[in-house]
N, C-alpha and C positions, 0 to 999 in steps of 0.2 A: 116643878113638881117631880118630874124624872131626878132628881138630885136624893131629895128624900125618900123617894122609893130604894131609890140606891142604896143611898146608907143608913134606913133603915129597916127595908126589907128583905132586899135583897143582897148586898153586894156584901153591906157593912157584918152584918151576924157573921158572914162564913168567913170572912177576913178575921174577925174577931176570933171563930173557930180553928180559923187554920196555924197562924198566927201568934194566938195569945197574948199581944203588944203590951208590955209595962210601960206608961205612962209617969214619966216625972217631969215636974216644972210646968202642969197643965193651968195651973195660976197664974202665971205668966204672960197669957192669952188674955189681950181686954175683953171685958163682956160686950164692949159696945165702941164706934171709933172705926176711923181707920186704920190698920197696922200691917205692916209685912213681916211674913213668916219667909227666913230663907236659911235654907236648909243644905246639907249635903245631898248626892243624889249619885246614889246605889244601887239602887233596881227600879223595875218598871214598876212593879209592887208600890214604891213610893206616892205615885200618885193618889192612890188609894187608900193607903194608910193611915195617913195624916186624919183628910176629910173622913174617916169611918170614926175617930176615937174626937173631932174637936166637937163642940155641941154647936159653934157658929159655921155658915156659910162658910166655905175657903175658895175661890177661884185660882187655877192657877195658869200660869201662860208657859204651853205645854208644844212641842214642837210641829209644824207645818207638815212634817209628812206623817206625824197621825191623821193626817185631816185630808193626804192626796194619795192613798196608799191605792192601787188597781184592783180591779175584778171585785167578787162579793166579798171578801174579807177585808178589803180598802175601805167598801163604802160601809159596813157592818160597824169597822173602829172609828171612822169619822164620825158617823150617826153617835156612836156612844160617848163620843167627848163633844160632841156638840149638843146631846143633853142633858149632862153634868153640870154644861153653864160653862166647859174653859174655851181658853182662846190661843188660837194658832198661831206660831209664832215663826215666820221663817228667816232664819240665821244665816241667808248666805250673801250678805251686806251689811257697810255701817246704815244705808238709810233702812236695811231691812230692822236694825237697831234702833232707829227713830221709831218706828213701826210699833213695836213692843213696847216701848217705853211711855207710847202715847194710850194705849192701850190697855196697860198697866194702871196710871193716872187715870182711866177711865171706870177702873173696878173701884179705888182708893176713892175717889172724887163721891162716890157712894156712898162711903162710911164702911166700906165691904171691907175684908180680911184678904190679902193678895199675897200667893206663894208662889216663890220663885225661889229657882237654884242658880245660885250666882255663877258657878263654875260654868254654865251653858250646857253642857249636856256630861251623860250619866257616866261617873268612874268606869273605868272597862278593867280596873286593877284593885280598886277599892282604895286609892289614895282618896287624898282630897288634895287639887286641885288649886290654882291661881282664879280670885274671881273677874268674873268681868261687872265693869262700873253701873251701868244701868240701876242696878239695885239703888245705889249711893244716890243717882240722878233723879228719881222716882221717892226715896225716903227725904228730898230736899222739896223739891218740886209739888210734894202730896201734902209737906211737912205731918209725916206720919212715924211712929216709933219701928224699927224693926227686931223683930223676937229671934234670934240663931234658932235654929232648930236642928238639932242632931238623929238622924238613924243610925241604927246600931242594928247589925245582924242581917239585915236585909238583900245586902251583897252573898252572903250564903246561903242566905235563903232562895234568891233568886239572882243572881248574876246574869252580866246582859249575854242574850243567846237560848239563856234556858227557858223552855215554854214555860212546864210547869212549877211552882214552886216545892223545894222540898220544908218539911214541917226543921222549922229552926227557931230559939228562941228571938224574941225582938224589942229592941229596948225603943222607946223615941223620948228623944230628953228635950226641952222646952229650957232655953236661959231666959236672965234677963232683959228685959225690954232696953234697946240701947238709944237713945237720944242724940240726935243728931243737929237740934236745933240750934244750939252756938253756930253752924256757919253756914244758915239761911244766906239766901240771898248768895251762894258761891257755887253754884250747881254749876256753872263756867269754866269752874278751876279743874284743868287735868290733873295738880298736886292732890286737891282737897278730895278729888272725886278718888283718887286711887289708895291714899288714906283711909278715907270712910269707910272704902270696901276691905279695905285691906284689916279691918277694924273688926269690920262683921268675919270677915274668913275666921281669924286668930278666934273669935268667939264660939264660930260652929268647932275651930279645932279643938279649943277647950272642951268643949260636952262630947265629941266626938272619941279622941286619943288617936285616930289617924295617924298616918305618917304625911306630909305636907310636900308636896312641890310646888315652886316657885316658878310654875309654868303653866299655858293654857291648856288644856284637858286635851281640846279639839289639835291642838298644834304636835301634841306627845302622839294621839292614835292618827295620825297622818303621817309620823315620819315613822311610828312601828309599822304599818301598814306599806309604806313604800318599801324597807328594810325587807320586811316577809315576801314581797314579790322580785326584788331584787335578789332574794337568796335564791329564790325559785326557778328565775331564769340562770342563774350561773350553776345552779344544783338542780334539775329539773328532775321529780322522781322518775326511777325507772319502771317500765310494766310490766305486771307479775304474769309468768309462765306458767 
């Protein structure tokens, strides 16, 4: 119930307000079925966006420490994705990857709508990203269609760091439905599974225009992140007088 309140009464209007989100390829979207939506992922904003403008249900498997953040603003964002309907996903193992993937299967296996960002977590530069396979695992597995889904503008609107949003235009483009069913039964294959996603990337690239790296997201802000402390200590600023 807290879901439609959300995107209909509250959350979804002033998103819409703030926002103004242009809408193409929303035909795209079955009326009915199981399907994944998998999309770029730009800002926090994205959560929100999508589920304000689809007319169905969307779940999406959204990372674990929305759901363990401390003190009252921890438990304030947990409470608020835990009744929205998403599910927490923690990423710091392959079995934590089993974890997601079963979970995932769990929303599909419903006939529900399941959005997920293959990349694993959100552009910190606005590229797009290398995806990870779970998507491929889960569209074999559910034998369910996945729809690319592109945002556009949402990185400017809100890039990660910035509380609030500034007012930016925002496109969300919906391709179409990509079929994966020729190779049922090969959810095993590391070739097929890398393929498959490698299949859906090229598609959100298409709707997106991105610039493309052929690396994981999480693996680039780990070795810029060691970079910036390491310059720090060989560069440490000096203190103003």
């Amino acid at each position: 119930m807290f879901y439609y309140v959300l995107k209909y009464v509250l959350l979804g209007p002033l998103l819409r307000l703030v926002f103004r989100p242009r809408i193409e390829g929303l035909e795209h979207i079955p009326s009915s079925g199981p399907a994944i939506v998998a999309g770029n992922h730009l800002s926090f904003a994205d959560h929100f966006l999508m589920p304000a403008i689809l007319k169905r249900r969307i779940t999406f498997l959204a990372k674990a420490e929305y759901f363990t953040g401390p003190g009252i603003k921890g438990r304030l964002t947990a409470a608020f994705f835990r009744s929205a309907g998403q599910i927490p996903v923690d990423r710091s193992g392959k079995e934590a990857g089993q974890a997601a993937i079963r979970e995932g299967l769990g929303v599909l296996r419903k006939d529900e709508l399941l959005g997920i960002y293959p990349e694993g977590t959100r552009s910190h530069d606005g590229r797009l990203y290398k995806g990870k396979v779970g998507v491929a695992v889960m569209a074999l597995r559910a034998q369910a269609p996945v729809i690319p889904c592109a945002m556009i503008g949402t990185f400017e609107a809100q890039p990660p760091g910035r509380k609030l949003p500034r007012i930016h235009p925002v496109v969300i483009r919906f391709g179409k439905p990509l079929d994966f069913s020729r190779y049922a039964g090969m959810e095993n294959e590391k070739a097929i599974l890398r393929a498959i996603t490698d299949e859906i990337m090229y598609a959100i690239l298409s709707l997106s225009e991105q610039e493309y790296v052929d690396r994981y997201a999480a693996v680039v802000k780990a070795e810029e992140a060691a970079e910036k402390a390491e310059a720090g200590r060989k560069f440490p600023r000096m203190p103003l007088r």
